[in-house]
C-alpha positions, 0 to 999 in steps of 0.5 A: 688889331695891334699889330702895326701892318694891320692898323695900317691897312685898317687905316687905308680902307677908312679912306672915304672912297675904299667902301665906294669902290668895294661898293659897300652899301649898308641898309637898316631894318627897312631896306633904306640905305643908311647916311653917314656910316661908321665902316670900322666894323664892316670893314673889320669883319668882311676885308680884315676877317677875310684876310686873317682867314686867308693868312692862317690857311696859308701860314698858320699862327706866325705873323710876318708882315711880309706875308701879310703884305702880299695878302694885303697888295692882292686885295688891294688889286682887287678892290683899286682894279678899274675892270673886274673879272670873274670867273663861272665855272660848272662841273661836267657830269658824265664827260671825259677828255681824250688825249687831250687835257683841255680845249677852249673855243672863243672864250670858253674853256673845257678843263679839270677842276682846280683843288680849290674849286673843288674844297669851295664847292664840297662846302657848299654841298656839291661833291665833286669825284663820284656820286651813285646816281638813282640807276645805281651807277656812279659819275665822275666829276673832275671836268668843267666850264670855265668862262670869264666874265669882264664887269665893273660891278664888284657885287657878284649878285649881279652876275646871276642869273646867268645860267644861259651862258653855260647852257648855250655852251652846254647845248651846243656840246649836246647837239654836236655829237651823242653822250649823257653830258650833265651839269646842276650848279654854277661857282662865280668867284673874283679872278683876283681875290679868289676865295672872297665872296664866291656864289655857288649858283644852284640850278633846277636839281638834276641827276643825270641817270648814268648811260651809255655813252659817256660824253666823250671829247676828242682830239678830233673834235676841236676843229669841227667843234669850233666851226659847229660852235660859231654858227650856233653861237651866231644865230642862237639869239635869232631863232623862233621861238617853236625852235628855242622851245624844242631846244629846252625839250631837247636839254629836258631829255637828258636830266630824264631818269625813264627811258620812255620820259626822255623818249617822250621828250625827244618826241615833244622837240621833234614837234616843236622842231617842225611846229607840230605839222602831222605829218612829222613822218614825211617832213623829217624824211625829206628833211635830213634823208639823204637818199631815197631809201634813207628816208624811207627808214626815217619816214617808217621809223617817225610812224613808229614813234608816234604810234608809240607816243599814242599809246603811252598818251592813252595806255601809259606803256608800250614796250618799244618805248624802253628800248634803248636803241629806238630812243638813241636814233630818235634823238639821232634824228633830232640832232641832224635836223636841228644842225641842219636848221642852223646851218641854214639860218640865218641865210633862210628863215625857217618858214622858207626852209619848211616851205621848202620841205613842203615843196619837196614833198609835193615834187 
């Protein structure tokens, strides 16, 4: 505190407008903001405290004011910035890139986590690399996505919950093509002024038990993703609530640890989907088959899952639902139908687009 670098920046940040623009509000023991504060000691432990840490990481012991300078000019850009940038990154469970190294689509990004990511989220608790999952195999997490956000709020708190700005993008990876792809926790941190003030948002605890196939994203994808990726995002905010709930019961099956809870939950989207009509056999078939003998397959298959859905209903068990291949192809079907549902909104509403199933089946 004696060094004169450091009694100048304390200096500067009793200013009567540095708190105001770090947005620093200090209550008392009934929540009540307090008037007329002395900022010293807040400002000692939260700005200084910080930028001591930082230096020591950087230089060890040996004090150069040039050093300290540059510590002091980044904080100083963060708290006098009129806009503020953030940046939401999640770790991707059980994803891979392919001759690619990252890909971004309007405003999202799909990359390796970066050494400091990675420190901050193993001390919080999350481990980045390998974990063994329930099944007994193991994930790799070296990939995430990243998204900027732009605000004039200082106070990260105010950022969450934003977990939907993940999942919409997380959805839509799911629905563009198969692969267990997972996600549990969000980092939000300052673009400039990184390691100050970061907030590990923690999700609903999931593991994503380890099957085949890994999520896998190509060279090939990009092009057809982003065009998948701009009609979803488009339409997304305008869709029926029976859709948003088959949604969710669609994200639910991937965090499934039983093949017959991720098949039931598969079953539960496919209702929602088409609004529980009965015959979820003939809707289907006509819906996404494209040839007669197509929807066929599709209408006997439907018949077999919901017999199946019966007898765990009143049995609890029935053998088919454990196999693999059968529960891959349901959610095979779901996927086409819910693209397809997209691709019509929003130039159809959805009662057209079941009314015109209706009227196909009848015809």
């Amino acid at each position: 505190m004696k060094l004169p670098a450091v009694k100048r920046c304390l200096a500067l940040m009793l200013e009567e407008n540095f708190p105001k623009r770090l947005e620093m509000e200090i209550v008392d023991k009934d929540g009540r903001p307090v008037q007329n504060i002395n900022y010293e000691s807040y400002l000692m432990y939260q700005i200084l405290g910080t930028m001591i840490s930082k230096y020591l990481e950087q230089y060890s012991c040996d004090f150069s004011e040039e050093k300290f300078e540059e510590i002091y000019n980044e904080m100083i850009s963060y708290v006098y910035s009129l806009g503020r940038e953030f940046v939401l990154i999640s770790p991707l469970e059980n994803f891979d890139l392919k001759d690619l190294d990252e890909f971004s689509a309007d405003g999202y990004k799909v990359r390796r986590l970066n050494e400091w990511e990675i420190k901050t989220l193993m001390g919080s608790g999350y481990f980045p690399g390998s974990f063994f999952t329930p099944s007994g195999g193991s994930i790799e997490i070296i990939y995430c996505i990243e998204r900027v956000i732009k605000t004039p709020s200082k106070k990260l708190y105010t950022l969450f919950p934003k977990e939907h700005i993940i999942e919409d993008f997380m959805t839509a990876l799911r629905l563009f093509k198969p692969g267990i792809i997972g996600f549990n926790v969000i980092l939000c941190y300052p673009k400039i002024w990184t390691d100050t003030w970061a907030v590990l948002g923690s999700l609903a605890p999931q593991r994503y038990a380890l099957r085949s196939p890994k999520y896998v994203f190509e060279k090939g994808d990009l092009e057809p993703f982003a065009a998948f990726w701009n009609q979803f995002k488009k339409v997304k905010d305008q869709l029926p609530d029976n859709i948003k709930f088959s949604l969710r019961w669609f994200n639910k099956s991937y965090a499934e640890q039983e093949a017959m809870d991720r098949l039931l939950d598969l079953e539960i989207a496919l209702e929602a989907l088409f609004q529980g009509h009965k015959r979820l056999d003939l809707y289907l078939a006509h819906f996404i088959g494209s040839n007669k003998n197509e929807r066929l397959k599709i209408n006997k298959d439907m018949e077999e899952l919901q017999k199946i859905r019966g007898a765990i209903v009143h049995s609890g068990y029935h053998k088919r639902a454990q196999e693999r291949e059968f529960i891959d192809l349901t959610e095979s079907y779901y996927r086409r139908s819910m693209r397809k549902f997209l691709e019509l909104f929003p130039s159809l509403s959805y009662i057209k687009i079941i009314r015109n199933i209706k009227e196909s089946i009848l015809d």
